[in-house]
FIVOSE-386030 format. One record per residue (C-alpha): residue number from 0; residue in one letter; x, z, y. Coordinates in pm, 1 decimal. Layout:
// residues N
+-----+---------+----------+----------+----------+
: num : residuo :     east :       up :    north :
+-----+---------+----------+----------+----------+
: NUM :       A :        X :        Z :        Y :
...
+-----+---------+----------+----------+----------+
//
This chain:
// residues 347
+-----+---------+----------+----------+----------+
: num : residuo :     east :       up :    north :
+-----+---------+----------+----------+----------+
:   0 :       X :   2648.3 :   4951.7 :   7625.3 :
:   1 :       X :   2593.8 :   4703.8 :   7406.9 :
:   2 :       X :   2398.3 :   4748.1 :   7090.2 :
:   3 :       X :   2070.5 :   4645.5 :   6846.1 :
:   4 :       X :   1776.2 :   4623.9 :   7017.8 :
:   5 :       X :   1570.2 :   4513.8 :   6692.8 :
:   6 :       X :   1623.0 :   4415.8 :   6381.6 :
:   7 :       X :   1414.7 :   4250.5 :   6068.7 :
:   8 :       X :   1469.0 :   4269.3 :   5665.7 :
:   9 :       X :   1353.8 :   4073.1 :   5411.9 :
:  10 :       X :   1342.4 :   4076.1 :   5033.0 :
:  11 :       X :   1200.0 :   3871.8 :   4771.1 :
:  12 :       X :    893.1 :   4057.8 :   4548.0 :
:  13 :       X :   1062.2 :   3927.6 :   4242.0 :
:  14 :       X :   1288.6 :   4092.4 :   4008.6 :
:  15 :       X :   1488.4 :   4026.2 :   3639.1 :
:  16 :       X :   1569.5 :   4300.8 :   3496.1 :
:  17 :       X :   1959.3 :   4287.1 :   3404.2 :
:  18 :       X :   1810.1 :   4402.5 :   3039.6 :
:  19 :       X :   1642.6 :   4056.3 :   2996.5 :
:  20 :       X :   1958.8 :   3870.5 :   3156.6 :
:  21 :       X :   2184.1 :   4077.3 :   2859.0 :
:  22 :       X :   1952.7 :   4022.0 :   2589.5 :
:  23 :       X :   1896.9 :   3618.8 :   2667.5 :
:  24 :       X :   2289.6 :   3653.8 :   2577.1 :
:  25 :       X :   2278.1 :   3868.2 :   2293.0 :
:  26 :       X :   2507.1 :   4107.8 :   2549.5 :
:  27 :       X :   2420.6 :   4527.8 :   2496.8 :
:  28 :       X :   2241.2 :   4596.4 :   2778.0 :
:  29 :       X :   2282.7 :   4939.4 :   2843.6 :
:  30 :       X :   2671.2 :   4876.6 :   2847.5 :
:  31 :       X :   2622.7 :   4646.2 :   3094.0 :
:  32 :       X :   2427.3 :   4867.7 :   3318.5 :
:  33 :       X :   2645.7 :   5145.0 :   3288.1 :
:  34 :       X :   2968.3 :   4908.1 :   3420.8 :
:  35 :       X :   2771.6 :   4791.8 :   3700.3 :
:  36 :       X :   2566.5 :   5078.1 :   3808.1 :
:  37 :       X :   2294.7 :   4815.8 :   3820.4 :
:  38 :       X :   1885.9 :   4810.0 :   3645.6 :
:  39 :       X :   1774.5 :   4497.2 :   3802.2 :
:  40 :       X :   1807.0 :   4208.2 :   4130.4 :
:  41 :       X :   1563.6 :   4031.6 :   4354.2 :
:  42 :       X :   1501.0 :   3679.8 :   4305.2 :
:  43 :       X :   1371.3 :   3439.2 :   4535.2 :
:  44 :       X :   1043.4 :   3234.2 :   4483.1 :
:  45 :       X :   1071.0 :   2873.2 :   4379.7 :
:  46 :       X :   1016.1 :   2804.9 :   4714.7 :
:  47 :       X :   1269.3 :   3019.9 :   4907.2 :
:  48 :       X :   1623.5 :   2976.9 :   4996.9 :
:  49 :       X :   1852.3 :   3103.7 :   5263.6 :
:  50 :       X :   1658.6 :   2959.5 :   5580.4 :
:  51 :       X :   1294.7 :   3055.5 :   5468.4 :
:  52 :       X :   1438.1 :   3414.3 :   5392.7 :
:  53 :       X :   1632.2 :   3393.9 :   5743.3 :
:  54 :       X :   1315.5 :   3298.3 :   5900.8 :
:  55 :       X :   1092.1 :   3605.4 :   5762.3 :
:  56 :       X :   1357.5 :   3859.1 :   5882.1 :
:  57 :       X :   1440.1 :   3693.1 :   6171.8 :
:  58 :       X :   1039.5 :   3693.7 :   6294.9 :
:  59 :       X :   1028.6 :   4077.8 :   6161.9 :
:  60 :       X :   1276.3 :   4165.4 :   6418.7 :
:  61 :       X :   1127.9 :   3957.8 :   6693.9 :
:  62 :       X :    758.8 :   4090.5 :   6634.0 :
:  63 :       X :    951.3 :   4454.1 :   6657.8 :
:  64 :       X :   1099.0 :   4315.7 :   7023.4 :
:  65 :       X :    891.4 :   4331.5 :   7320.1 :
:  66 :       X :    983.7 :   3986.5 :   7499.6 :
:  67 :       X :    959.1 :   3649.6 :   7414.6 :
:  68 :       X :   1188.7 :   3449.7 :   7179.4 :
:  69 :       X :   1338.0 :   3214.6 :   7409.2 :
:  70 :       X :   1529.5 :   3536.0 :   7570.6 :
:  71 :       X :   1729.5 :   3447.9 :   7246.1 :
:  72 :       X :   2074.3 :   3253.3 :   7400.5 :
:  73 :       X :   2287.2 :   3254.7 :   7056.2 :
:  74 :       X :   2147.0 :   3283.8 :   6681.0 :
:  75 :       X :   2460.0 :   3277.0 :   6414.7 :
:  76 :       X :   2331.6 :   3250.4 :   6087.2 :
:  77 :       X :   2626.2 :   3387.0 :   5789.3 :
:  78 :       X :   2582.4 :   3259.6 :   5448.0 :
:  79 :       X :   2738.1 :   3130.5 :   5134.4 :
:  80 :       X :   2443.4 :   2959.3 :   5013.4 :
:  81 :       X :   2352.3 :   2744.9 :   5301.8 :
:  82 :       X :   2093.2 :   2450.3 :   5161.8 :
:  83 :       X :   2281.0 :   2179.1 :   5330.2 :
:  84 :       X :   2668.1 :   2102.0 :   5322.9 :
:  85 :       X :   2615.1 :   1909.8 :   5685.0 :
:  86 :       X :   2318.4 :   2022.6 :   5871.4 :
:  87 :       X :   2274.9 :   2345.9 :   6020.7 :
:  88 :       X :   2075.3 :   2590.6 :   5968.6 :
:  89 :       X :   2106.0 :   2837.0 :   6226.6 :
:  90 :       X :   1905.0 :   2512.4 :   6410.1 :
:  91 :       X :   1580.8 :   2515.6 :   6174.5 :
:  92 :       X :   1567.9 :   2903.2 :   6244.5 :
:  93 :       X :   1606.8 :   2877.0 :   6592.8 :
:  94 :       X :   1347.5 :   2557.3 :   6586.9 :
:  95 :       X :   1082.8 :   2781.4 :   6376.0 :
:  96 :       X :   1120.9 :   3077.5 :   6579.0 :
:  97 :       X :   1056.5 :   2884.7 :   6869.2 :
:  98 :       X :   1348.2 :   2989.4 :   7108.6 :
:  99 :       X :   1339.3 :   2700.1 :   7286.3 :
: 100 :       X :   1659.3 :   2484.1 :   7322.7 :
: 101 :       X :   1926.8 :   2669.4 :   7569.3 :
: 102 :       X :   2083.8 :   2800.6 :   7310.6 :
: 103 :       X :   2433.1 :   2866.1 :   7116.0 :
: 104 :       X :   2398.3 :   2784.4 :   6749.1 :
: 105 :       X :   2606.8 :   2833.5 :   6465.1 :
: 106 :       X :   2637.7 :   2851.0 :   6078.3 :
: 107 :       X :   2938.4 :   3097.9 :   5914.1 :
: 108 :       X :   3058.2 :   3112.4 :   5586.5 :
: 109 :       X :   3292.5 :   3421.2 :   5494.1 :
: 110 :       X :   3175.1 :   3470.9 :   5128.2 :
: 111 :       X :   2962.1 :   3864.7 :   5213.3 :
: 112 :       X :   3075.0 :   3935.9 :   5526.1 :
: 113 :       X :   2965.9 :   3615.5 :   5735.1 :
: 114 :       X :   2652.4 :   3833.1 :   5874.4 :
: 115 :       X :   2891.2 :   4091.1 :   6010.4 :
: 116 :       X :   3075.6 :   3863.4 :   6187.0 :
: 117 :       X :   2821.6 :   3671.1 :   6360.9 :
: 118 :       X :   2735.4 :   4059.1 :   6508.1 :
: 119 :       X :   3096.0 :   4101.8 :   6620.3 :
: 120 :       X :   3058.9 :   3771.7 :   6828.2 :
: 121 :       X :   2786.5 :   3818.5 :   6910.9 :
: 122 :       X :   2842.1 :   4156.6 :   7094.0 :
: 123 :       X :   3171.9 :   3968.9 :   7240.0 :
: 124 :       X :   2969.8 :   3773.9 :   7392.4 :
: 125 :       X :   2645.2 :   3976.8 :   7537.8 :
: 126 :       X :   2922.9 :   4225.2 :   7667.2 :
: 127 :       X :   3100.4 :   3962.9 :   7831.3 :
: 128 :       X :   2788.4 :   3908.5 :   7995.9 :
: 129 :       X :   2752.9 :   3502.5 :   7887.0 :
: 130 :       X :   2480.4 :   3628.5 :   7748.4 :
: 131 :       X :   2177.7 :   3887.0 :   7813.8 :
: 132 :       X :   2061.4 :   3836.1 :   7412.1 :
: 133 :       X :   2196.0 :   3719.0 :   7067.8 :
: 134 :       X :   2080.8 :   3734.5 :   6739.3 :
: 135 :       X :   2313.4 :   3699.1 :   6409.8 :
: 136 :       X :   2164.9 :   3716.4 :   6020.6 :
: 137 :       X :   2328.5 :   3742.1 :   5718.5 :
: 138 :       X :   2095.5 :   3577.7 :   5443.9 :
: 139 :       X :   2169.6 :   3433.5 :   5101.7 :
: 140 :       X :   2017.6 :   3336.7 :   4753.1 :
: 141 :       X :   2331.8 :   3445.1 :   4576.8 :
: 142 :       X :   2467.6 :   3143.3 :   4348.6 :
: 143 :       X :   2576.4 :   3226.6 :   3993.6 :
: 144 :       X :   2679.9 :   3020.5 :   3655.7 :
: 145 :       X :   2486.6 :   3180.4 :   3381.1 :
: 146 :       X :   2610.8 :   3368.2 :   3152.8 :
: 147 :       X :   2921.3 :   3453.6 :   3401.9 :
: 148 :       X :   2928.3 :   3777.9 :   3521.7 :
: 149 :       X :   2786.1 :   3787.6 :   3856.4 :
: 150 :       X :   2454.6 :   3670.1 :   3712.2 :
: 151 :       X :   2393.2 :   4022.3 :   3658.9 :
: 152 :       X :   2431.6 :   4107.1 :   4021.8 :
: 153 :       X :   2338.9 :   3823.2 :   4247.9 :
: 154 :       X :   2024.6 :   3865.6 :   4402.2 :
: 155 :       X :   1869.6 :   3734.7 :   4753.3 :
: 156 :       X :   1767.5 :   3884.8 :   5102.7 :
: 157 :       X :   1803.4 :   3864.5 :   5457.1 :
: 158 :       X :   1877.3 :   4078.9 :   5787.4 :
: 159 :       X :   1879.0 :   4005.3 :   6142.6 :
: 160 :       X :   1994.3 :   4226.2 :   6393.9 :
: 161 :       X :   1925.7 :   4170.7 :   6744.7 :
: 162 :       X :   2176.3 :   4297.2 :   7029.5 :
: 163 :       X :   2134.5 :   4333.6 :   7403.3 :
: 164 :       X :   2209.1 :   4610.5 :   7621.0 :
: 165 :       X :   1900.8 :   4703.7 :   7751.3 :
: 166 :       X :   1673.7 :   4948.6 :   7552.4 :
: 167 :       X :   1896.6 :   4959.7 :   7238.7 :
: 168 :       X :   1829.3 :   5160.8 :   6975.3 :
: 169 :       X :   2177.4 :   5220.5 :   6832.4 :
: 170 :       X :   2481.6 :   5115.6 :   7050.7 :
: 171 :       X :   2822.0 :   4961.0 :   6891.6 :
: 172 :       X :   3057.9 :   5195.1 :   6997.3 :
: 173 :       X :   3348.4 :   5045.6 :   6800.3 :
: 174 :       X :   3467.0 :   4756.1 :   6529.1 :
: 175 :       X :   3783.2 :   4595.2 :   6392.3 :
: 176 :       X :   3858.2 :   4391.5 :   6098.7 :
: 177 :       X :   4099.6 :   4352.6 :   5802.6 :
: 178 :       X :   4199.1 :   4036.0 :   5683.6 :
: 179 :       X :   4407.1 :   3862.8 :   5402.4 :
: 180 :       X :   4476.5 :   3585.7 :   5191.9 :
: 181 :       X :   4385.4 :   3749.6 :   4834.1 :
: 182 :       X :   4185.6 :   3426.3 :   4629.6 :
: 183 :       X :   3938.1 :   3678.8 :   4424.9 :
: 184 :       X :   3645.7 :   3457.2 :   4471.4 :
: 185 :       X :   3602.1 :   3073.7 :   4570.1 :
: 186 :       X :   3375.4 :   2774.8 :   4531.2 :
: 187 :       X :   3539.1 :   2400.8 :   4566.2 :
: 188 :       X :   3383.3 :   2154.4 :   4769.6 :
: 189 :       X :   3119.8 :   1987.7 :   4519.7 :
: 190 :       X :   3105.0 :   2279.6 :   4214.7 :
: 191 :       X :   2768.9 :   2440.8 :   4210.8 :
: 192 :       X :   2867.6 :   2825.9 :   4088.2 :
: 193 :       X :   3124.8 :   2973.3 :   4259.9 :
: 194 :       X :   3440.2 :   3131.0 :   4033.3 :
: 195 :       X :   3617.0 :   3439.3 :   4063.2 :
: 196 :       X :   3979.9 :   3619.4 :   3960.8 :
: 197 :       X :   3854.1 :   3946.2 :   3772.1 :
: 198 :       X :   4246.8 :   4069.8 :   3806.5 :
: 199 :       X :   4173.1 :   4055.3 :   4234.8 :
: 200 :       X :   3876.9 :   4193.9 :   4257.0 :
: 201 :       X :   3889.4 :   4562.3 :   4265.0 :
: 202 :       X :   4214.7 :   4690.5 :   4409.4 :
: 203 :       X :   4367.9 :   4406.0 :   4607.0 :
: 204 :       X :   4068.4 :   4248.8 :   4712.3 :
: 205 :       X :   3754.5 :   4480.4 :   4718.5 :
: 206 :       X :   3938.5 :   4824.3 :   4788.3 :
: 207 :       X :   4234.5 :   4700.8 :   4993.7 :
: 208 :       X :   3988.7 :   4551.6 :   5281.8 :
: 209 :       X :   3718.5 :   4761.3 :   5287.6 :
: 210 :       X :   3969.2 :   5095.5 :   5286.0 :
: 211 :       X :   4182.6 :   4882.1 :   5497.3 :
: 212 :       X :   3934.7 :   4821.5 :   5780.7 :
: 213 :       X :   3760.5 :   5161.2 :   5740.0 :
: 214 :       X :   4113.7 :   5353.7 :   5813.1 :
: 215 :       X :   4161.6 :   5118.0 :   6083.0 :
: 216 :       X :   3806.4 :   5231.7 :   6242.7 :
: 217 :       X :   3881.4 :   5601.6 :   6195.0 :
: 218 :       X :   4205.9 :   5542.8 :   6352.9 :
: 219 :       X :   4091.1 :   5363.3 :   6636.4 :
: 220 :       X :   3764.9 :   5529.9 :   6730.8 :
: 221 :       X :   3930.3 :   5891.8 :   6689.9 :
: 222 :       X :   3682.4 :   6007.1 :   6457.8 :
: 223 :       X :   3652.7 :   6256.8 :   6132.9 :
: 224 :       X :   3498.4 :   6168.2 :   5858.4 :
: 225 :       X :   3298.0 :   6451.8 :   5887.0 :
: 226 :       X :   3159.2 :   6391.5 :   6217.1 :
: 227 :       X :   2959.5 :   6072.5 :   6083.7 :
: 228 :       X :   2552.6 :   6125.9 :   5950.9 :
: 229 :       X :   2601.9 :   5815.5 :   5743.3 :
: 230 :       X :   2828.2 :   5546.7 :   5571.1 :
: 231 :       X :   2744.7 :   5225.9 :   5397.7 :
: 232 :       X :   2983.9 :   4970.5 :   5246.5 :
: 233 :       X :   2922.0 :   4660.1 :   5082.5 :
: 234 :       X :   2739.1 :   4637.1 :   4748.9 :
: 235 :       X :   2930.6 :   4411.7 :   4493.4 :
: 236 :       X :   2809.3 :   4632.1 :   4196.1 :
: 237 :       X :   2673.8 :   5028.7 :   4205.0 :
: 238 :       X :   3042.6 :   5165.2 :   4148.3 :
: 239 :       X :   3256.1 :   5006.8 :   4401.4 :
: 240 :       X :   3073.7 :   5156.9 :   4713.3 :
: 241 :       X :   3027.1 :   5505.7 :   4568.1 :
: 242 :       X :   3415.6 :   5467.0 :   4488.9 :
: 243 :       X :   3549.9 :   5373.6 :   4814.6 :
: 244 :       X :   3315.2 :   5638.3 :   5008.6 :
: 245 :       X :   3452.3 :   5897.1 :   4758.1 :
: 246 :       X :   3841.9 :   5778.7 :   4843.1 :
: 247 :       X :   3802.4 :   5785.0 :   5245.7 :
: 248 :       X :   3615.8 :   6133.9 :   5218.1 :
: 249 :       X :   3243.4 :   6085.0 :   5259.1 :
: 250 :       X :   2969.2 :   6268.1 :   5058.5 :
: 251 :       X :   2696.3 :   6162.7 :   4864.1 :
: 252 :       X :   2478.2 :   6260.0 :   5127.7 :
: 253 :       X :   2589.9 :   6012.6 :   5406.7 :
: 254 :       X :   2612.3 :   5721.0 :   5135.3 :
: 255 :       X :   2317.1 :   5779.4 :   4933.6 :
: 256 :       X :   2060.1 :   5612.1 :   5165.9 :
: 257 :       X :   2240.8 :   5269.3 :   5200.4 :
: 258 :       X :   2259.7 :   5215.5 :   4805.4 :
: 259 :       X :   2012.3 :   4933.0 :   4794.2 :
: 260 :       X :   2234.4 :   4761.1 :   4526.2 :
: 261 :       X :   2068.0 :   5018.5 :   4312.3 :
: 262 :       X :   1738.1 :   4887.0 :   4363.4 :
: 263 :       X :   1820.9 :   4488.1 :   4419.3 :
: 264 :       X :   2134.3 :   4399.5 :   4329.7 :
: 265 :       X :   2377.8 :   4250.3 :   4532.7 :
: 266 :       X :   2234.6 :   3998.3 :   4800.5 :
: 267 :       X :   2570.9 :   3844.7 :   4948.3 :
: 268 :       X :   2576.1 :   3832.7 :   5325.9 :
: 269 :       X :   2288.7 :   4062.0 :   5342.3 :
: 270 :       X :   2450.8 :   4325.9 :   5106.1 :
: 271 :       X :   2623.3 :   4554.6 :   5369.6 :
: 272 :       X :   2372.1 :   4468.0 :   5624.9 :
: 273 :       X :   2062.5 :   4563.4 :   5449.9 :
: 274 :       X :   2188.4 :   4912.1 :   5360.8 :
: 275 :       X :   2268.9 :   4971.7 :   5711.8 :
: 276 :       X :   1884.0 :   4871.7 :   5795.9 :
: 277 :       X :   1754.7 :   5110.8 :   5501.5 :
: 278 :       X :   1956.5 :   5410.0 :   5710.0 :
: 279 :       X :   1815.5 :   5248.1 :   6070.6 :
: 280 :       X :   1465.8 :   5363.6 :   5920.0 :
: 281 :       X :   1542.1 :   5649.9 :   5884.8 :
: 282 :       X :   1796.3 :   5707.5 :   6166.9 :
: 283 :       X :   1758.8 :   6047.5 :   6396.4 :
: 284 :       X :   1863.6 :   6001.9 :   6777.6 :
: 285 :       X :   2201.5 :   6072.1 :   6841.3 :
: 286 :       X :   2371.2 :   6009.4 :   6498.9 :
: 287 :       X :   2644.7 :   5839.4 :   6369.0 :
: 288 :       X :   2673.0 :   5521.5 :   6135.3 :
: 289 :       X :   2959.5 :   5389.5 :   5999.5 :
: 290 :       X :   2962.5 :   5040.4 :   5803.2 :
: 291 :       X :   3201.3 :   4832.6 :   5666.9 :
: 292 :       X :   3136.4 :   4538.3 :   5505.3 :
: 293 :       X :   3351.3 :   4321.8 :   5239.1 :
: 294 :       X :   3363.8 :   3915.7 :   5208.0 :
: 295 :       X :   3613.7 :   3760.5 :   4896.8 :
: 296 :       X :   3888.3 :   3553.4 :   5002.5 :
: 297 :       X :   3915.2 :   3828.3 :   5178.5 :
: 298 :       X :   3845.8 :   4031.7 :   5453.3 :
: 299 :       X :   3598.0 :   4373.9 :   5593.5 :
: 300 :       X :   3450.2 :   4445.0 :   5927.3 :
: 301 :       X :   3417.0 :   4825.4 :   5999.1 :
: 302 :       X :   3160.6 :   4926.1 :   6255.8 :
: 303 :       X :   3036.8 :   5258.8 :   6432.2 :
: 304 :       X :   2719.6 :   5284.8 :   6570.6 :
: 305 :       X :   2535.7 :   5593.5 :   6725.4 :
: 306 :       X :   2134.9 :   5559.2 :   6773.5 :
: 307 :       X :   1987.7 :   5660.2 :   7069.4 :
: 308 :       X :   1663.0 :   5765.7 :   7141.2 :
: 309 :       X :   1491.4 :   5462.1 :   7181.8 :
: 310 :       X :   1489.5 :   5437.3 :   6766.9 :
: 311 :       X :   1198.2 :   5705.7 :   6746.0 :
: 312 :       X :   1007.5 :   5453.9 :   6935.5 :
: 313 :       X :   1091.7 :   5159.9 :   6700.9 :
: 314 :       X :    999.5 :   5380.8 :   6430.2 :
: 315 :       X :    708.1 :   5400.3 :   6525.4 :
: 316 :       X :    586.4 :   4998.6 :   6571.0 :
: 317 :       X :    779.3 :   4974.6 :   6235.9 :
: 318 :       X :    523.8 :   5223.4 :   6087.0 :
: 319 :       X :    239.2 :   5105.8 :   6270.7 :
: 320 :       X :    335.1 :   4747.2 :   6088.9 :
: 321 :       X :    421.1 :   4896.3 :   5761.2 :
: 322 :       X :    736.0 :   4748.9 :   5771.7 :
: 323 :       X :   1095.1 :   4900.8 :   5627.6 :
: 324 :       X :   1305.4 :   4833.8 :   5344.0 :
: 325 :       X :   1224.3 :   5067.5 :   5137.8 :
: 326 :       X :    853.3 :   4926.6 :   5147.9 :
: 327 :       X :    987.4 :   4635.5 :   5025.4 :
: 328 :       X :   1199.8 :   4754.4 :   4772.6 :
: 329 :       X :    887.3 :   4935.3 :   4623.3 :
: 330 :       X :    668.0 :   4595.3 :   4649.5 :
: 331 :       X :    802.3 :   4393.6 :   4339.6 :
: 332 :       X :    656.9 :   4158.1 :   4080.2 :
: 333 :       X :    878.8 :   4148.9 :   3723.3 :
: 334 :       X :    986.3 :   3799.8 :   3557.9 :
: 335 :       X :   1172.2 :   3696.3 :   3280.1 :
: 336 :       X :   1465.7 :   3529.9 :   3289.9 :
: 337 :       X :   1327.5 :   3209.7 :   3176.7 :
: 338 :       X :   1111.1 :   3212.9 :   3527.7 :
: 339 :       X :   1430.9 :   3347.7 :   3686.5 :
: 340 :       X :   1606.1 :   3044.0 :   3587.2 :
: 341 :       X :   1312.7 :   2852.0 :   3738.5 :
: 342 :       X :   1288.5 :   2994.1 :   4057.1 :
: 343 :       X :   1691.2 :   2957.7 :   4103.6 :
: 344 :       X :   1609.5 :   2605.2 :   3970.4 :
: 345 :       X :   1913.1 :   2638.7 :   3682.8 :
: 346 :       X :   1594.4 :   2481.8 :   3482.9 :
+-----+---------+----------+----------+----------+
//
């Protein structure tokens, strides 16, 4: 069966506190928090952007995969904040990763959910057998106007997940999608900060496609909510995740693992994807993960995975390492939002 045979997280050390962001404004902070169920985002260093922070997780999952890059025959990078409007970058990862040439490489853009979908063509394609390995990464340094509202909430990371079938460590046992037309979000061609539709973005746009998709997966895989160990959903703010879970019937206790928006904000492509690595740490053999992620304009991909018992082994090169997300969460170095407008080079 097909499935993820390693995968790699990364997230900046740096953090602005969404206090300093409100007070640069003259905004009450702790109103502010309490709306967005948010304390504070990562930020990247001057020096990172979407392909530097593709390459660190990209190289975390490969030195957590026994063989040699060039097994690597597809590498779909997702993104809204790709550095170049013509060049790709799914082609300067696969250069600095050295997977050689024979290769399939491609850049998406579906607002948050372009990471997901690289994974469902990815696994198209390895269980088609065109290929024996693919990786896809969802990676982004968040764009946002200041003093608009998502500067509270945009923050920076990346994932990649590696699939094969051979040795996996949780298999994809079933996915489907939920698309529409629904404008809550957009950036023209030329404009630096994107712009949303506040009137789209919960009910129409957010809770329509996630809900949408996630019925669609229950349906379709024959499952009870109750028979799943864990959920995750995609992280816009602190409320909208904890919200939808509470609508389709999870508990606190299946969700509570994958809020990294708590801790980071919300990193784009990497939002959805990055809680579902924080419960792969974690992960027992033989349990049940359910994910759905969310990308404006709009549209959710719903996954199921079940681990196997490979993942106790993974676990344990992760620890020998040091490596998991929650290690990173915990390693963090506080600016102000002067530097934070530096290192997103506003100034």
């Amino acid at each position: 069966m097909t499935g993820i045979v390693s995968y790699g997280t990364y997230i900046p050390k740096y953090r602005v506190s969404i206090k300093e962001i409100a007070m640069a404004w003259k905004k009450n902070p702790d109103d502010i928090i309490k709306a967005l169920g948010v304390t504070e985002k990562s930020v990247p260093a001057i020096d990172e952007d979407s392909v530097t922070i593709a390459i660190e997780a990209a190289s975390q999952s490969l030195s957590l995969f026994p063989q040699k890059p060039n097994v690597i025959e597809a590498l779909f990078v997702g993104s809204e904040s790709h550095p170049y409007a013509v060049n790709p970058t799914s082609t300067i990862v696969g250069e600095l990763l050295d997977i050689g040439h024979s290769y399939l490489a491609s850049d998406l853009e579906f607002a948050c959910k372009a990471g997901t979908a690289g994974i469902q063509m990815i696994a198209g394609l390895v269980t088609s057998g065109q290929i024996s390995y693919g990786m896809a990464i969802g990676t982004d340094t968040a764009q946002s106007k200041p003093h608009d509202a998502l500067e509270y909430t945009s923050a920076s990371a990346g994932v990649a997940v590696l699939l094969g079938k051979r040795n996996t460590i949780a298999d994809l046992i079933s996915f489907t999608s939920y698309s529409s037309d629904t404008p809550d979000f957009w950036r023209r061609d030329g404009i630096r900060y994107p712009s949303h539709a506040g009137r789209f973005t919960g009910e129409p746009a957010y809770f329509a496609h996630v809900m949408g998709a996630a019925q669609q997966l229950i349906t379709k895989s024959k499952i009870k909510v109750s028979d799943v160990d864990y959920c995750v959903f995609h992280m816009p703010n602190g409320k909208f995740p904890r919200e939808v879970a509470k609508r389709l019937g999870f508990t606190d206790t299946q969700l509570t693992r994958s809020l990294i928006v708590d801790h980071i904000g919300n990193p784009y492509s990497a939002s959805s994807l990055l809680g579902f690595a924080s419960i792969l740490d974690i992960a027992k053999p033989n349990q049940t993960i359910f994910m759905v992620s969310y990308g404006s304009g709009a549209g959710s991909d719903a996954f199921l995975w079940k681990t196997t018992k490979e993942i106790s082994k993974f676990h344990s090169k992760q620890k020998k390492y040091g490596i998991s997300v929650m290690s990173q969460l915990k390693t963090t170095t506080d600016i102000s939002y002067i530097e934070y407008l530096k290192h997103t080079h506003k100034l």
